[in-house]
C-alpha positions as a Python dict, from the first residue, in 0.01 Angstrom:
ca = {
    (1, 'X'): (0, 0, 0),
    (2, 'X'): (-301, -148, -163),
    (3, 'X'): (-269, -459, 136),
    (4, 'X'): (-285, -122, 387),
    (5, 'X'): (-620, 31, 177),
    (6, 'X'): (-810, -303, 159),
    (7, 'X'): (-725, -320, 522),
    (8, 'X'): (-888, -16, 659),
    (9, 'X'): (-1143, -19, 425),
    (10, 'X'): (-1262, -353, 511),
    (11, 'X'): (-1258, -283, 877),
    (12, 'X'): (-1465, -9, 836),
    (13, 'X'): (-1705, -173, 601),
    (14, 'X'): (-1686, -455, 908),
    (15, 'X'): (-1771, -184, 1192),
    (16, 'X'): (-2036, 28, 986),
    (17, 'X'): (-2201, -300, 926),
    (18, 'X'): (-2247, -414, 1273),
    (19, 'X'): (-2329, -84, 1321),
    (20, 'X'): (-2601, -32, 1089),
    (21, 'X'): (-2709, -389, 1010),
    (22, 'X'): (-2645, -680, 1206),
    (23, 'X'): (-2650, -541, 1581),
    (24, 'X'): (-2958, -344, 1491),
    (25, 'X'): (-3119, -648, 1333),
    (26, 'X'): (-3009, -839, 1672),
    (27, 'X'): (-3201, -608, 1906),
    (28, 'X'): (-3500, -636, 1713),
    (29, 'X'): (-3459, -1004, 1789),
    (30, 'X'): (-3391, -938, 2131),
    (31, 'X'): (-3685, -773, 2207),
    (32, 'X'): (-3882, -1083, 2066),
    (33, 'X'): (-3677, -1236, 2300),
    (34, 'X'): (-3737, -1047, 2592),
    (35, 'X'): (-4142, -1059, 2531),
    (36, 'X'): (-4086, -1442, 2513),
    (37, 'X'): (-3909, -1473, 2833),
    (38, 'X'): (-4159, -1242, 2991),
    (39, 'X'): (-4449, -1438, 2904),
    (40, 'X'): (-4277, -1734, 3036),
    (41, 'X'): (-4177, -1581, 3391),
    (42, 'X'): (-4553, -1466, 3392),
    (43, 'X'): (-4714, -1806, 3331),
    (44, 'X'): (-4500, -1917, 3579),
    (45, 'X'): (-4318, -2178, 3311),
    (46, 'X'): (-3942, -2025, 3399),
    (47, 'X'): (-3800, -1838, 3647),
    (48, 'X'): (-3534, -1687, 3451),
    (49, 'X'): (-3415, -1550, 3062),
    (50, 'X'): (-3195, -1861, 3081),
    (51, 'X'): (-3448, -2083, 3158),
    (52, 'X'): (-3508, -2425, 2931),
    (53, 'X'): (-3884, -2315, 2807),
    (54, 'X'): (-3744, -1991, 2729),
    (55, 'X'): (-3486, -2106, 2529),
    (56, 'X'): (-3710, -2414, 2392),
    (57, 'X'): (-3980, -2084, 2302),
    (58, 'X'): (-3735, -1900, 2157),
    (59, 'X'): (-3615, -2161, 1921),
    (60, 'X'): (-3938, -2247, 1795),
    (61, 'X'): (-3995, -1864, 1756),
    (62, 'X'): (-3691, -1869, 1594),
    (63, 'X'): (-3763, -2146, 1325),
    (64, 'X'): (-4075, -1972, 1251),
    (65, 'X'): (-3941, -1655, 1151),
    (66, 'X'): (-3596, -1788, 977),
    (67, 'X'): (-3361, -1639, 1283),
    (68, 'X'): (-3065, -1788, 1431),
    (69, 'X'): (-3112, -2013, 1707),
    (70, 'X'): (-2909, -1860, 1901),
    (71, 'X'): (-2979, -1686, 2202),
    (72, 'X'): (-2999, -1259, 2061),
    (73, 'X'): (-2749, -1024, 2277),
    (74, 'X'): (-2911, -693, 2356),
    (75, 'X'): (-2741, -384, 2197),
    (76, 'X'): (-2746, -85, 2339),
    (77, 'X'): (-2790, 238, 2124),
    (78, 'X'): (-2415, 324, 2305),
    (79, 'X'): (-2283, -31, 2168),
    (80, 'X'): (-2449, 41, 1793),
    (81, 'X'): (-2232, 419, 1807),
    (82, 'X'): (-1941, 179, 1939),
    (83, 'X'): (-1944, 11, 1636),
    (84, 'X'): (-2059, 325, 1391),
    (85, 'X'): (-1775, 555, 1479),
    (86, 'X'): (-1474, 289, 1479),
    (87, 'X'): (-1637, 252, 1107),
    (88, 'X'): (-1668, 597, 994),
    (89, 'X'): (-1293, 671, 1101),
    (90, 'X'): (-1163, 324, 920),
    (91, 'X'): (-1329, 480, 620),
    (92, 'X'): (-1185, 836, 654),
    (93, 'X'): (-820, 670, 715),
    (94, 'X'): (-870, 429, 407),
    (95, 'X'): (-965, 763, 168),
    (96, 'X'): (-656, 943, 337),
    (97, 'X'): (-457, 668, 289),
    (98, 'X'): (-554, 649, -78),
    (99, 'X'): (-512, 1032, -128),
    (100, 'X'): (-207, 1034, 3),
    (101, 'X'): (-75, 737, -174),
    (102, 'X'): (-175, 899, -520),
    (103, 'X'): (15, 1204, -434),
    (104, 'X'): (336, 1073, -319),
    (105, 'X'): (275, 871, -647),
    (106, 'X'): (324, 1209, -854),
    (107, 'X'): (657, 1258, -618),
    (108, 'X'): (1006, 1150, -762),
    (109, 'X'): (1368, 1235, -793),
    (110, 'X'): (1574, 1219, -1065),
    (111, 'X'): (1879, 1301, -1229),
    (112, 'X'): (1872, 1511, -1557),
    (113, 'X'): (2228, 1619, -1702),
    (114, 'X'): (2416, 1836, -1410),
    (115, 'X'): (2090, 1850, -1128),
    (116, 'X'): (1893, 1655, -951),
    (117, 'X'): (1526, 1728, -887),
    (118, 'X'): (1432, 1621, -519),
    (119, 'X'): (1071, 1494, -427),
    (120, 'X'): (967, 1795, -315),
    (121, 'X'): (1084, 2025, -614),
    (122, 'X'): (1395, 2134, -517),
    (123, 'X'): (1696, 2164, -772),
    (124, 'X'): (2065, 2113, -713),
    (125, 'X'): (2378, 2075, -915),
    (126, 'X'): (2558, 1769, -848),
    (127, 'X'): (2875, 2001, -814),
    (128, 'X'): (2727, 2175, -504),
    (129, 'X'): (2695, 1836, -333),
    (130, 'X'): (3004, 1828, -73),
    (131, 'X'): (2903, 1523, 130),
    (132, 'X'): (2684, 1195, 140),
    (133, 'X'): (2527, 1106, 429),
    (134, 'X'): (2471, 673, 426),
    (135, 'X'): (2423, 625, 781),
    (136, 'X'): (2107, 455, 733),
    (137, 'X'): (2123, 308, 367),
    (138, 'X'): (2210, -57, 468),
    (139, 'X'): (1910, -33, 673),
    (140, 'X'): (1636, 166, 535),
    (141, 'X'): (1739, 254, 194),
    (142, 'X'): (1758, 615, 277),
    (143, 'X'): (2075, 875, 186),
    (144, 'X'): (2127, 1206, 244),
    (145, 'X'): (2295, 1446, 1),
    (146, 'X'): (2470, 1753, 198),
    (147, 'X'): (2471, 2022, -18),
    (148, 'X'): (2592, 2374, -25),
    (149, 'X'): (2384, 2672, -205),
    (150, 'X'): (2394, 3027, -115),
    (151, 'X'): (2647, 2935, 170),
    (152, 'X'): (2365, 2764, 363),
    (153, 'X'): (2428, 2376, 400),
    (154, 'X'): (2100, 2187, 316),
    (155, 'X'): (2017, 1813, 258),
    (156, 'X'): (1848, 1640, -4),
    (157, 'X'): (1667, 1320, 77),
    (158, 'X'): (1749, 1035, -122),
    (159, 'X'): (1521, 705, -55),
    (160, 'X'): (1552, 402, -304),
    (161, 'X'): (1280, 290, -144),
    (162, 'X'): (1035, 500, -257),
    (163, 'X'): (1199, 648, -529),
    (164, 'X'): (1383, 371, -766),
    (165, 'X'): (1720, 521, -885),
    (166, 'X'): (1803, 706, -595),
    (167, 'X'): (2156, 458, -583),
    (168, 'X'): (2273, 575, -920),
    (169, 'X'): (2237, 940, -796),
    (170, 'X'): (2481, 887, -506),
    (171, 'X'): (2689, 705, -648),
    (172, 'X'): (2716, 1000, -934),
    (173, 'X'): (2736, 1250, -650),
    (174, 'X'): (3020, 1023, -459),
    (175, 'X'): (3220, 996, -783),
    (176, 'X'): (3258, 1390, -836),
    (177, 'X'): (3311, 1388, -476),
    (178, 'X'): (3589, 1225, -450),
    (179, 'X'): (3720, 1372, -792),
    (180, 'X'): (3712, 1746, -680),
    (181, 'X'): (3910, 1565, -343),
    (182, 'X'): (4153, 1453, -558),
    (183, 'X'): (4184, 1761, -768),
    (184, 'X'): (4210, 1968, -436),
    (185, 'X'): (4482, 1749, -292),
    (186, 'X'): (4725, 1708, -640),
    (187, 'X'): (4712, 2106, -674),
}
């Protein structure tokens, strides 16, 4: 979970930066750029931006104001928003992610005496349990409970992975199954 906040939080520190900082800061090179490569075409040293005394101009321009040497891309005010909003929603999924991590960190289930209190509240009597529901345990760490209250089945969701204990619950719950079986069937 923390791997999954530093994650989106990065990216959108990533995006919001190109956004804000470095493609802006590129442009503004460009457009030195662009003047140089004019003046060049003008003179009639070059014929194009690509042009050896453009580039040889540039560089020297470069040097002298502590740039990169490198040739500056021109961003568009539609390519700074392409990074910006990519940035903004990486940071609005990172604080979602975080809020929603803290509250499922309040969440758990336990057993206390007779009941079991689910993850979202609910209370129910290990002798109203009538069935356990494993189908994808092996897998995914996740029972089910089948209960009965208020003739209404309903199921309680039991997910060691999430919730540590959760095994010790069902196999509590499959125990007084099986009892109240064997009490049914030897009366």
């Amino acid at each position: 979970m923390t791997f999954m906040f530093i994650m989106l939080s990065a990216s959108g520190v990533w995006f919001l930066s190109d956004g804000y900082l470095m493609w802006p800061a590129e442009q503004k090179r460009h457009v030195v750029f662009k003047a140089i490569a004019e003046e060049k075409i003008a003179d009639g040293q070059a014929t194009t931006e690509k042009d050896p005394a453009v580039i040889m101009a540039w560089e020297a321009k470069a040097k002298a104001e502590g740039w990169k040497a490198k040739v500056p891309k021109h961003r568009s005010d539609g390519d700074l928003m392409g990074q910006r909003i990519p940035g903004f929603v990486f940071i609005i999924a990172a604080f979602t992610f975080s809020v929603w991590v803290a509250w499922n960190h309040r969440r758990s289930v336990k057993a206390e005496g007779e009941w079991i209190t689910g993850a979202s509240g609910e209370r129910v009597n290990f002798d109203w349990i009538v069935e356990m529901d494993r189908r994808k345990w092996e897998n995914k760490g996740i029972a089910y409970a089948i209960y009965e209250q208020d003739g209404k089945r309903r199921r309680l969701t039991l997910d060691d992975h999430k919730f540590l204990g959760c095994e010790a619950i069902i196999l509590e719950a499959e125990k007084r199954i099986k009892a109240r079986k064997e009490a049914g069937t030897s009366a």
